[in-house]
N, C-alpha and C positions, 0 to 999 in steps of 0.2 A: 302506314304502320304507326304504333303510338311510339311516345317518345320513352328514351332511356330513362328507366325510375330512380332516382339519387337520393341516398339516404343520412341521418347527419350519425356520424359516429362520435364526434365529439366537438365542443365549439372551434370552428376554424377547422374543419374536417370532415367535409361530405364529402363522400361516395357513391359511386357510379355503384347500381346494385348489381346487375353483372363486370367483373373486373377481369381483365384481359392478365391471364397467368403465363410468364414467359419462363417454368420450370423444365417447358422441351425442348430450351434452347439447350441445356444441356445434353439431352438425347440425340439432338442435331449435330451437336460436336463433338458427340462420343469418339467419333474417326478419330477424331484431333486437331481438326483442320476450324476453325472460328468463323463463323459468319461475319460478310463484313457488314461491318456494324452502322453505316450510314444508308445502305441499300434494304438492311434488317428495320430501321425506323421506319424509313418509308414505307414499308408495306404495311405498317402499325397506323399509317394515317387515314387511310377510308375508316375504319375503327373508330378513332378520335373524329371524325367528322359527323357518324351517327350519334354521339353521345358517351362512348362508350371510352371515359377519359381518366379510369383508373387502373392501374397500370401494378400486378405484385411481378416482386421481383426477389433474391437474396443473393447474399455472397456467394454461394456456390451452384449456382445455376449458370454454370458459363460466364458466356460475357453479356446473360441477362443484364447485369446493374451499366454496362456499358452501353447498349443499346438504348434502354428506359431513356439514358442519361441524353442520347441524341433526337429520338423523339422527343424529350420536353423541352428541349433549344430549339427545336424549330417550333414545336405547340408548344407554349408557356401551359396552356390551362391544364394540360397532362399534372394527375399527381404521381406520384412514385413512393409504393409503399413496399420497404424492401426489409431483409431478414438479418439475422445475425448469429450463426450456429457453433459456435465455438470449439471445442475438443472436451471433454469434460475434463474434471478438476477444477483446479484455482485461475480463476483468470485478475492479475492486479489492475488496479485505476490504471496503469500504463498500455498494457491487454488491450482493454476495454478502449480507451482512447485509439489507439493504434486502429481496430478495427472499426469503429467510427467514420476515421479519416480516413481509410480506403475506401468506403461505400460515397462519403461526402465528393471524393474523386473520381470514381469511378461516375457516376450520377454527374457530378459537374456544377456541385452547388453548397452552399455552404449552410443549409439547415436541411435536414432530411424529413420529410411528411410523414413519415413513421418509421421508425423499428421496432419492429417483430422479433422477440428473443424465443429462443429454443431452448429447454432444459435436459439435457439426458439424464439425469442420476439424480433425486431428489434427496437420496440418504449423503451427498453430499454438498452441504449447505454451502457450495463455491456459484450456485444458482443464484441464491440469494445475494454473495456480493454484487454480482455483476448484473442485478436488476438494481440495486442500491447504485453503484458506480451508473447504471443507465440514468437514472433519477439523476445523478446531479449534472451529467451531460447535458441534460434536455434543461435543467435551470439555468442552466448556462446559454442557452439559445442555439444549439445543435442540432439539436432531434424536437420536431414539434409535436409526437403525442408518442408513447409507449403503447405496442401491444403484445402480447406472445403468442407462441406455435406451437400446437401439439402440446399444451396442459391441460392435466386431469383436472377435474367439477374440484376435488379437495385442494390441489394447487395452486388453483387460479383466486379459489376464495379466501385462499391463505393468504396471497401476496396482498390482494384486495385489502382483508380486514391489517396487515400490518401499515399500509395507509400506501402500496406504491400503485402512482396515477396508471393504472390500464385501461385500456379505451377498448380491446377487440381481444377475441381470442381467434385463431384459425386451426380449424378444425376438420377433418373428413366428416362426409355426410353426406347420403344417398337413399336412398332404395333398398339397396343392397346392407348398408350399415346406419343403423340408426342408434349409436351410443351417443348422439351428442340430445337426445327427445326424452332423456329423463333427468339428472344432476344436474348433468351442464347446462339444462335450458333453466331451471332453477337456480343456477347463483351467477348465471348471467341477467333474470328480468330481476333478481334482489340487487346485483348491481350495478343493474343499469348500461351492463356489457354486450356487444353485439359479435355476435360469430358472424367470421370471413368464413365460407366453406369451400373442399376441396374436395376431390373425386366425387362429385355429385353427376359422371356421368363416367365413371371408375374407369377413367383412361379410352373414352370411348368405346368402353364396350356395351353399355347401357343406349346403346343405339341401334336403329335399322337395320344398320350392314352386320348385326350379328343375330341377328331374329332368325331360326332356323336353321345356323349354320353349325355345323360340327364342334368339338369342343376343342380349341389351341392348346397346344403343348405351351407352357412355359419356359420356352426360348428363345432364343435370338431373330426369329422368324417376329417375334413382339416389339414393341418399343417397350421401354422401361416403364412409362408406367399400366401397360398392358401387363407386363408381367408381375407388375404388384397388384395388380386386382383382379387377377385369374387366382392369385393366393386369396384375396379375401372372398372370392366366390366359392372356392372349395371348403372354406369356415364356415361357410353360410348353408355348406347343403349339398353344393356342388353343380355342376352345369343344368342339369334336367331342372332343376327348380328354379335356376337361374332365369330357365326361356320361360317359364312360366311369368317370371315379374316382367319381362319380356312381354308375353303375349299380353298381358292386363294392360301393359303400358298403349302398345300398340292399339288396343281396342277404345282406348281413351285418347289417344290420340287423332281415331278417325273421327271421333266426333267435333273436334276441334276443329281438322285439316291441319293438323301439324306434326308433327313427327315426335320419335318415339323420345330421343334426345328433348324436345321442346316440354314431353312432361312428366322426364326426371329432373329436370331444372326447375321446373314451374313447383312440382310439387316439396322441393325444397325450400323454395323462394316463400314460400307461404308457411311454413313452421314456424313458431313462435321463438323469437330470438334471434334468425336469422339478421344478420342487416345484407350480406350481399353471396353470390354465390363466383367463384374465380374457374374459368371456362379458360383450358392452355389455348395456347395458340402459336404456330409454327409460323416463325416469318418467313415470307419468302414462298410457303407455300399451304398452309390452311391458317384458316382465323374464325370459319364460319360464322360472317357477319351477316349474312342475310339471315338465317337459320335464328341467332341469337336473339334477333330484334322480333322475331315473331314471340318470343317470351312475356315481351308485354300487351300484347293482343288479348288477354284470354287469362281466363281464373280458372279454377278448380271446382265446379261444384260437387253437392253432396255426393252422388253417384259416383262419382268419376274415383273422389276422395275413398268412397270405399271397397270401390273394388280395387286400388292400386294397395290399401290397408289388407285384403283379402287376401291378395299374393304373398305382399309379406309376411304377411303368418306363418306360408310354409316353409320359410327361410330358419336357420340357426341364426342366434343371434351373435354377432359378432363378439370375443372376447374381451373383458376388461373394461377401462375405461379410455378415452378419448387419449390419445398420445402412447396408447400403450404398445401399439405395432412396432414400436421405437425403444421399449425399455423392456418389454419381456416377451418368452416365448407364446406364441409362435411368432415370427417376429413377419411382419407380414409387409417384405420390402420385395423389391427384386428378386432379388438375390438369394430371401428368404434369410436372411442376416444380418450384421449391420458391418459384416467390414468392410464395404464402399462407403461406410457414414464416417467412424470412428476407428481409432488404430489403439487406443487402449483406457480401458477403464480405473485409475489411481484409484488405491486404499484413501479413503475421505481424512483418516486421519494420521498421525506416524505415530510406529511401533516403536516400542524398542525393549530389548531382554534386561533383566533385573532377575533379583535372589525368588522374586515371589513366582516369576514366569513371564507371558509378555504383557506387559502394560501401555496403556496408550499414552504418550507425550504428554506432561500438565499442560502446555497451552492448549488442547484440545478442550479444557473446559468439564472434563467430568470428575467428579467428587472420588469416583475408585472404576477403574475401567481395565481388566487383569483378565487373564486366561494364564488357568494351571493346568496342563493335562487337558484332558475334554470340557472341564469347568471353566465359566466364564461367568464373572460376577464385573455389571455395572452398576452405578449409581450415581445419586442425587442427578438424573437426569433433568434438566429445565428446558424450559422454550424461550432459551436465549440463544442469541448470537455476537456475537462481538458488543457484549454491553448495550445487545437491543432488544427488546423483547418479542420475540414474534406470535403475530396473531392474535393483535389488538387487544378489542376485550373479547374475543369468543375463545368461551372454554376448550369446545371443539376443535378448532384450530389450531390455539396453542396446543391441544394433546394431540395431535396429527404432528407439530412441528417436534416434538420431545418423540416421539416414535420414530421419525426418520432418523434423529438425530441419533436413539438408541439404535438403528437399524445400521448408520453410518458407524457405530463404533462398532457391531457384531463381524459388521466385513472387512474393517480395518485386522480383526482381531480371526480370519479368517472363519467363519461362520455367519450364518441368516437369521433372519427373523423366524424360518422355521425351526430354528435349532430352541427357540426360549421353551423352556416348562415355569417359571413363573415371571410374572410382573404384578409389582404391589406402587401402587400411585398415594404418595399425600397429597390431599385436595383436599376442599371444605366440601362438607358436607351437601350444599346445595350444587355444588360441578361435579357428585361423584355420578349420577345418572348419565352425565354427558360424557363422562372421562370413560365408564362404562360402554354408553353407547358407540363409541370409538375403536375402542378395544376389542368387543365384539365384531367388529369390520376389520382389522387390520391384522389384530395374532392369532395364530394357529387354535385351530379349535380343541388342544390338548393342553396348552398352556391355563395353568392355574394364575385367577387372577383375581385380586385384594384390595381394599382400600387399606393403607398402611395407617399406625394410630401415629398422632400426630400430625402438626401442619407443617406443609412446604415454607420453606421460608422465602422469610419476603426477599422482596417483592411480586415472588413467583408462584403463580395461581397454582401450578402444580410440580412436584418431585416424582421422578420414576426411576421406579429400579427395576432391574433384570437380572434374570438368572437363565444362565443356558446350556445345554451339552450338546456335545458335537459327538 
């Protein structure tokens, strides 16, 4: 068999292209009862012995960052790239440090090979601190590369052009769901980002053992994440067309000699952008190591590539963008929810009542932010953040980061972005195309919208205002 492919994610930082995901160690200890954790390495070492020597992990996956931590004391060469998922809201430099040092303990070492940060709520800019707080941990010599989990093509290129080091995004990516093969694969090769990818074999059901067989109830008869991608098969079309990406798989497969699983991996592996694809793996009892290593045997040629293209056509195509199973409906978890993720989502900003009606706290930063009645008047919205400007020099982005921000005040102020009837932006003249093009993608297609006369003031490329009714 050929050898394990390693790819560089960033200097001081290659990866095994297939990466061994220990997210069902959590599924394993749903009982409540923990794997022991020295007996869990070891069955991780045939693994590391073929090549296969990077290792995802995060804070709530069990006692995954536990175990990682005892496989790389006995394998040094093991990396250990793990997660950091917070509660949404404010998290302080204190927060942020605190969770650091339990992943540094957990793991068993005093620099972590990445963290992977997770954003829920992008309308509340508490994201932002706590990749800014991640930035100065990692200057500090803690964390040796930043990357994040589950952001959207706009978010990812936002943190980007505000200047914080990302090396990876991790993302779902399959067969079955192909959101990450148009945005995201564009402001990953303009930044030089490589996608970690995840259900690229949707929880094992994009495999053999389900080629012809009936369609599973989404129950407990499932592992967890069977049950979250029997939800994204029913987005997609539903089980009948499912065995069809099925049968194609299968027929490309025979030509190989390898199986069905071998070329929904393979057929991932070879997207543009991809850097590695993360295959779970059950200690103690599957890891499918020999199965894996036939991944690098064998390419995709033309044929193969279109008829596996041919199937998916008659798939729906999955909603949103990338991370968005996570932030809105349908929400395409378990559970079909997110209260095993999160237990509550904080108003991004604070109210409080006054003679005019509720207004948003002056430290929030907006020039007039009031609901009277159904009325709701903001302004002088900017793409600033605590005295920083976000989203470099693109126009784009900074008006992505001034819409969240106006988005964060409408829910502070109980109401959505679908509530605005107008927005009028000061920009110059040559960003109103881009502030437009923006616009057109983010507000309600009822909402009237302006270029206001006059310029934003400095130093900020553009001012937004809002008007909304509830």
């Amino acid at each position: 068999m050929s050898a394990v492919e390693r790819t560089r994610l960033a200097a001081g930082l290659e990866v095994s292209r297939v990466l061994t995901g220990l997210w069902q160690v959590a599924d394993q200890e749903r009982g409540g009862a923990a794997l022991e954790t020295r007996r869990a390495a070891r069955a991780l070492e045939p693994a590391v012995d073929a090549g296969f020597v990077t290792v995802d992990v995060a804070d709530h996956y069990g006692s995954a960052e536990l175990i990682a931590g005892a496989l790389r004391k006995r394998r040094p060469e093991v990396q250990v790239l793990t997660k950091w998922v917070p509660e949404p809201g404010v998290s302080s430099r204190t927060d942020v440090e605190a969770a650091i040092q339990r992943s540094l303990d957990r793991i068993g070492t005093d620099r972590l090979d990445a963290l992977q940060f997770h954003a829920w709520s992008y309308p509340d800019p508490g994201w932002l601190d706590c990749l800014f707080h991640l930035m100065e941990i990692r200057a500090e010599g803690r964390i040796g590369h930043l990357g994040v989990t589950n952001f959207d093509a706009v978010h990812l290129d936002l943190a980007l052009q505000s200047g914080i080091p990302i090396v990876s995004n991790q993302v779902c990516y399959s067969l079955v769901d192909r959101r990450p093969a148009g945005r995201m694969t564009d402001v990953c090769r303009t930044h030089g980002i490589g996608m970690l990818v995840y259900g690229t074999l949707a929880g094992g059901l994009l495999s053999d053992r389900w080629l012809g067989v009936a369609e599973p109830p989404i129950d407990d008869s499932l592992t967890w994440s069977q049950m979250k991608y029997r939800r994204f098969i029913d987005q997609a079309g539903g089980w009948d067309r499912f065995q069809a990406v099925l049968r194609a798989a299968r027929r490309v497969a025979d030509r190989y000699g390898v199986s069905i699983a071998n070329v929904a991996v393979r057929h991932v592996l070879e997207q543009p952008a991809v850097a590695g694809v993360i295959i779970g793996a059950r200690p103690g009892e599957r890891t499918h190591l020999e199965d894996n290593l036939r991944l690098f045997d064998f390419e995709l040629e033309e044929r193969s590539r279109a008829e596996l293209a041919e199937a998916q056509a008659g798939l729906d195509p999955i909603p949103g963008d990338c991370g968005d199973e996570y932030r809105r409906p349908p929400y395409l978890t378990a559970s079909g929810d997110l209260h095993h993720h999160v237990t509550h989502f904080p108003a991004p900003y604070a109210a409080r009542t006054t003679e005019r009606g509720v207004e948003l706290d002056p430290d929030a930063g907006f020039r007039e932010a009031v609901r009277t009645g159904p009325g709701i008047r903001i302004a002088g919205v900017t793409p600033a953040h605590r005295d920083r400007l976000i989203g470099g020099d693109s126009i784009r982005a900074q008006t992505h980061f001034a819409l969240d921000r106006a988005e964060g005040a409408l829910r502070s102020l109980d109401a959505e972005m679908a509530h605005a009837v107008r927005v009028e932006a000061r920009t110059h003249e040559k960003d109103w195309p881009h502030v437009q093009a923006v616009f057109r993608e983010r507000l309600p297609s009822t909402a009237d919208v302006a270029r206001a006369p006059g310029r934003p003031s400095h130093p900020h490329p553009i001012e937004i205002d809002v008007e909304a009714r509830t």
